[in-house]
N, CA, C and O of each residue as an XYZ file, in Angstrom:
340
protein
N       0.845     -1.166      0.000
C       0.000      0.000      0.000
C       0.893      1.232      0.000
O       1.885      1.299      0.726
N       0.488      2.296     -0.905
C       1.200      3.629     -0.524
C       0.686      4.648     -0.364
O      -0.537      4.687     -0.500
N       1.041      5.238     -0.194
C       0.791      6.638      0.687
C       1.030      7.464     -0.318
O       2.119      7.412     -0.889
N       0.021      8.393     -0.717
C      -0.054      9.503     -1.806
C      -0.103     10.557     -1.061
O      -0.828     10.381     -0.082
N       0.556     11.984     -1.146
C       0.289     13.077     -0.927
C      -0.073     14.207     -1.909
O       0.458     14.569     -2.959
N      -0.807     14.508     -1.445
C      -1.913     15.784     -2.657
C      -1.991     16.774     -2.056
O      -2.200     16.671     -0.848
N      -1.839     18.284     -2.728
C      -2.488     19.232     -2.137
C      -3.809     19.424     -2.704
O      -4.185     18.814     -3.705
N      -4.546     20.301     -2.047
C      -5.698     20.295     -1.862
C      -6.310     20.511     -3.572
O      -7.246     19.880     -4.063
N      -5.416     21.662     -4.316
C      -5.572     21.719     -5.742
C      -5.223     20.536     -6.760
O      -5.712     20.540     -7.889
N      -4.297     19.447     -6.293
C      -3.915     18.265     -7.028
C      -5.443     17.380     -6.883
O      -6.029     16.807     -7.802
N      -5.823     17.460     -5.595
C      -7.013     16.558     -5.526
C      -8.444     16.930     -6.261
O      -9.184     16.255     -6.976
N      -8.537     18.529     -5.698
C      -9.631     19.159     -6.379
C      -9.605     18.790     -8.034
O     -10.517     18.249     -8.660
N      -8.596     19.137     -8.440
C      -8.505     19.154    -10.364
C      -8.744     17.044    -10.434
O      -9.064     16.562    -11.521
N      -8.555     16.166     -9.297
C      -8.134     14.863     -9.992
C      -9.011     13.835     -9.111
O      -8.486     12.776     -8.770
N     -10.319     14.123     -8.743
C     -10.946     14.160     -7.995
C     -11.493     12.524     -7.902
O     -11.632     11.820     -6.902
N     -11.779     12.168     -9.547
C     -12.285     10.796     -9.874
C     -11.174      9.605     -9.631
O     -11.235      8.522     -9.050
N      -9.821     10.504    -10.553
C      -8.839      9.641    -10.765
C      -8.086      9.580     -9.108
O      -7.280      8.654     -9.013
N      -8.221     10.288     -8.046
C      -8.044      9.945     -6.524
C      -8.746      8.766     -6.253
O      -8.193      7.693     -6.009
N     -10.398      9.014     -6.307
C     -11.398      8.073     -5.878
C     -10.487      6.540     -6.191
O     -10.339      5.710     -5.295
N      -9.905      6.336     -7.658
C      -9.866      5.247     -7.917
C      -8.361      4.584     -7.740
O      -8.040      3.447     -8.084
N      -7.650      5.425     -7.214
C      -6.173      5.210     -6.857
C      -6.748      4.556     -4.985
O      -6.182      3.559     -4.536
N      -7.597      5.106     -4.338
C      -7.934      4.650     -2.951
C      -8.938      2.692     -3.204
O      -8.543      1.649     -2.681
N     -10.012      2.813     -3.992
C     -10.646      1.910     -4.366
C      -9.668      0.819     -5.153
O     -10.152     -0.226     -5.587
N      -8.161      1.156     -5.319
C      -7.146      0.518     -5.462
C      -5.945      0.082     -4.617
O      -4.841     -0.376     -4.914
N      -6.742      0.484     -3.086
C      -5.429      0.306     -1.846
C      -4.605      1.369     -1.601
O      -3.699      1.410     -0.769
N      -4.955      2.233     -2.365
C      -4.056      3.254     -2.417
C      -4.015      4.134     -0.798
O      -4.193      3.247      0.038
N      -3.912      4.995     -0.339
C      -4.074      5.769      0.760
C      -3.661      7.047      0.318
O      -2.634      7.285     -0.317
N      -4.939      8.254      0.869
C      -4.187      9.913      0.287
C      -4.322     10.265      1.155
O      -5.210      9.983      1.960
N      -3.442     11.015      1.250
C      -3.111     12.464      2.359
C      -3.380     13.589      1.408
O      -2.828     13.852      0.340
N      -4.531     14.302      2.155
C      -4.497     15.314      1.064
C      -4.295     16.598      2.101
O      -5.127     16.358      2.976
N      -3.787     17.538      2.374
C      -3.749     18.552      2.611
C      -4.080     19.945      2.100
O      -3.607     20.608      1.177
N      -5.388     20.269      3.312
C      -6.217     21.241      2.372
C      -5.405     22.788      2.531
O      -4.251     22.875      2.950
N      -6.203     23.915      2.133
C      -5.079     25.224      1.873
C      -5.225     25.689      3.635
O      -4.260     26.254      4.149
N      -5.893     25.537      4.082
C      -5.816     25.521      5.629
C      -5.158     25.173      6.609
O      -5.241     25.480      7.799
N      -3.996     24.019      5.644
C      -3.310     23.548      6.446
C      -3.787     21.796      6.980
O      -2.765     21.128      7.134
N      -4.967     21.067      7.242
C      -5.338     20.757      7.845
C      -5.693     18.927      6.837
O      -6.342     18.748      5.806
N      -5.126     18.154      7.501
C      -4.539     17.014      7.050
C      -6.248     16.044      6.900
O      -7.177     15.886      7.693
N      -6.040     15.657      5.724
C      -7.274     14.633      5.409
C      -7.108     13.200      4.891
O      -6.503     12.984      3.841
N      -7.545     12.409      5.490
C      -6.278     10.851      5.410
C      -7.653      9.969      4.452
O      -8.519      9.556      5.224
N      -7.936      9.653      2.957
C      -8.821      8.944      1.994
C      -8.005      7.520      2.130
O      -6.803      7.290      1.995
N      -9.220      6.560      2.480
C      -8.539      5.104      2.364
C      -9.682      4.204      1.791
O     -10.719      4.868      1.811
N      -9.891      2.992      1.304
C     -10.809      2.401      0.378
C     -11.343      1.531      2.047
O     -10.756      1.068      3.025
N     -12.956      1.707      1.533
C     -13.418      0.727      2.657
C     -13.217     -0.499      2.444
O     -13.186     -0.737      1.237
N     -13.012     -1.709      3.326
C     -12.405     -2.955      3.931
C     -13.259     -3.491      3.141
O     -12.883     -3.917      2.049
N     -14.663     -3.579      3.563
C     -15.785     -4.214      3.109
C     -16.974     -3.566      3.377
O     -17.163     -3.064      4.486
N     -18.175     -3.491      2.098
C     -19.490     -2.640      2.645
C     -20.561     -3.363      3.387
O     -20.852     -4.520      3.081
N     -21.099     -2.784      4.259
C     -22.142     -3.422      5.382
C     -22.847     -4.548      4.498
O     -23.207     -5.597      5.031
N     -23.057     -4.287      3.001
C     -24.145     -5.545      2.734
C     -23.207     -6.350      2.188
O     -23.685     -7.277      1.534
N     -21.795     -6.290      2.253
C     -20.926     -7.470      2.024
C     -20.671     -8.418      2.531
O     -20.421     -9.545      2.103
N     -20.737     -7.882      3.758
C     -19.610     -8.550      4.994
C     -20.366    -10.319      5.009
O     -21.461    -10.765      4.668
N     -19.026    -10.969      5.629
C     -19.765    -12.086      5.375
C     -20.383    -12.327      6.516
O     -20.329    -11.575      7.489
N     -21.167    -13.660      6.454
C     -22.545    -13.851      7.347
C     -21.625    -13.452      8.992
O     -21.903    -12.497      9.717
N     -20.543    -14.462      9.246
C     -20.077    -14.451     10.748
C     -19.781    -13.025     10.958
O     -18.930    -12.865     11.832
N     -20.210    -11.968     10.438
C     -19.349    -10.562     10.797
C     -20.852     -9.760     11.288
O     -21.657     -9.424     10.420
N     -21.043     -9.579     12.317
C     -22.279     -9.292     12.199
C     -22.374     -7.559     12.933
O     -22.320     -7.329     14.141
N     -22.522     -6.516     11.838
C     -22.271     -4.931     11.710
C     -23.940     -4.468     11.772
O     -24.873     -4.623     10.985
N     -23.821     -3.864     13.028
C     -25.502     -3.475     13.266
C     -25.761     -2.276     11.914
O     -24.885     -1.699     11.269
N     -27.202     -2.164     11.779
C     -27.308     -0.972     10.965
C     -27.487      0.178     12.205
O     -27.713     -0.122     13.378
N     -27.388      1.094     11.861
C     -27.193      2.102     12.512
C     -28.586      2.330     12.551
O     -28.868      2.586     13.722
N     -29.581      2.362     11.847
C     -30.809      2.596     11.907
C     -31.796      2.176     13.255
O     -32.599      2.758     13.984
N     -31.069      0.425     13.081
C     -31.466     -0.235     13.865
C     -30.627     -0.553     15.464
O     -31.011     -1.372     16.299
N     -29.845      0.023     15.537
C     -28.981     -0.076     16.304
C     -29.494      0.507     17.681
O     -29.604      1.726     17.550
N     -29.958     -0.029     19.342
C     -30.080      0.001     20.151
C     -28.809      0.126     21.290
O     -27.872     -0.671     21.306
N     -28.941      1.200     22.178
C     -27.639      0.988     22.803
C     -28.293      0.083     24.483
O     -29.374     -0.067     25.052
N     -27.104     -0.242     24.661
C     -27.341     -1.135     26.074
C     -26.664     -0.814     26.845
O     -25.530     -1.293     26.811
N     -26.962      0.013     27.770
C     -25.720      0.482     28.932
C     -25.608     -0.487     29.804
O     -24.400     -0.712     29.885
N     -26.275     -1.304     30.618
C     -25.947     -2.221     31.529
C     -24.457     -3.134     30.807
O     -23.435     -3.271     31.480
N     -24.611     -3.810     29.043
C     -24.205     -4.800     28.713
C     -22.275     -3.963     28.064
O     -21.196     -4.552     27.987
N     -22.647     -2.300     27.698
C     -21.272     -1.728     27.278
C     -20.887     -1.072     28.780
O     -19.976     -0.264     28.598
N     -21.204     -1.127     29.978
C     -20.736     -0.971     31.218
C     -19.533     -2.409     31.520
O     -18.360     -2.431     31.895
N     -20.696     -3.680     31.073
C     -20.083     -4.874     31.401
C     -18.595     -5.299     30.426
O     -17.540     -5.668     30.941
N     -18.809     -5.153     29.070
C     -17.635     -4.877     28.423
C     -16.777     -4.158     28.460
O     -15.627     -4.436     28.120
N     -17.258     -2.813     28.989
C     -16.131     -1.672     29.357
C     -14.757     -2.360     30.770
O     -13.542     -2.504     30.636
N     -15.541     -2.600     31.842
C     -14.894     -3.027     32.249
C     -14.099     -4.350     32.559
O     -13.153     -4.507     33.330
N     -14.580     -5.030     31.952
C     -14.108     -6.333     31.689
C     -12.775     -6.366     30.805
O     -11.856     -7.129     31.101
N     -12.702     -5.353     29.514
C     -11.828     -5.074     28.892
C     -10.835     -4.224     29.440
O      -9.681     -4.645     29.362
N     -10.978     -3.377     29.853
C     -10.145     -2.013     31.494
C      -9.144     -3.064     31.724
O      -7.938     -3.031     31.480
N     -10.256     -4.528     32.522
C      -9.330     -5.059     33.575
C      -8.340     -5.945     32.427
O      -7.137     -6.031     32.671
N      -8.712     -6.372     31.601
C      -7.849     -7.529     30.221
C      -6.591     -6.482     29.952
O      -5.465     -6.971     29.865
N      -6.768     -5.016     29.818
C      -5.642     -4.222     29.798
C      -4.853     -3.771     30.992
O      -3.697     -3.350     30.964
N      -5.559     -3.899     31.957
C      -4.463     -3.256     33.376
C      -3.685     -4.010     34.089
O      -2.556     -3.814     34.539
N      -4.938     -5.562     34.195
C      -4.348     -6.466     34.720
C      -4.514     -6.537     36.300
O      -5.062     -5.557     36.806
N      -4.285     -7.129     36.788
C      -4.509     -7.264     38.463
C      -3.453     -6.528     39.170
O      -3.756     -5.934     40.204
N      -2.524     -6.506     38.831
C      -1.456     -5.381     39.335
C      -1.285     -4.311     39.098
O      -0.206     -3.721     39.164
N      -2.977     -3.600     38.579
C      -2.642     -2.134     38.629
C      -3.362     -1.975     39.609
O      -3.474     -0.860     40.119
């Protein structure tokens, strides 16, 4: 994979031919006239791709559970700190 750098006018004028350098593995850094760093990378896989075992809520449908991301939160805390913190 490589790493392309663009300024903001290289990207503006090449806009399609970017799209398809990323949808090719590619990765851009484009830096706009502001200064201010914008990182384009090709998605992994799209939600109606993924295969069956991958299971990516829709956002539509997506319910949050605080009791059950309390229970993961810390369960994971402790998998990183360990008993000796």
């Amino acid at each position: 994979m490589n790493i392309i750098q663009l300024s903001h006018e290289e990207f503006a004028e090449n806009v399609d031919f970017s799209f398809s350098l990323a949808e090719k593995g590619h990765t851009l850094k484009v830096t706009t006239n502001k200064g201010k760093v914008l990182i384009i990378t090709a998605v992994a896989t799209e939600v109606t791709g993924a295969p069956e075992e991958v299971k990516i809520p829709n956002p539509e449908e997506f319910v949050p559970d605080p009791v059950a991301t309390r229970a993961y939160v810390t369960e994971s805390l402790g998998e990183m700190t360990g008993p000796d913190f």
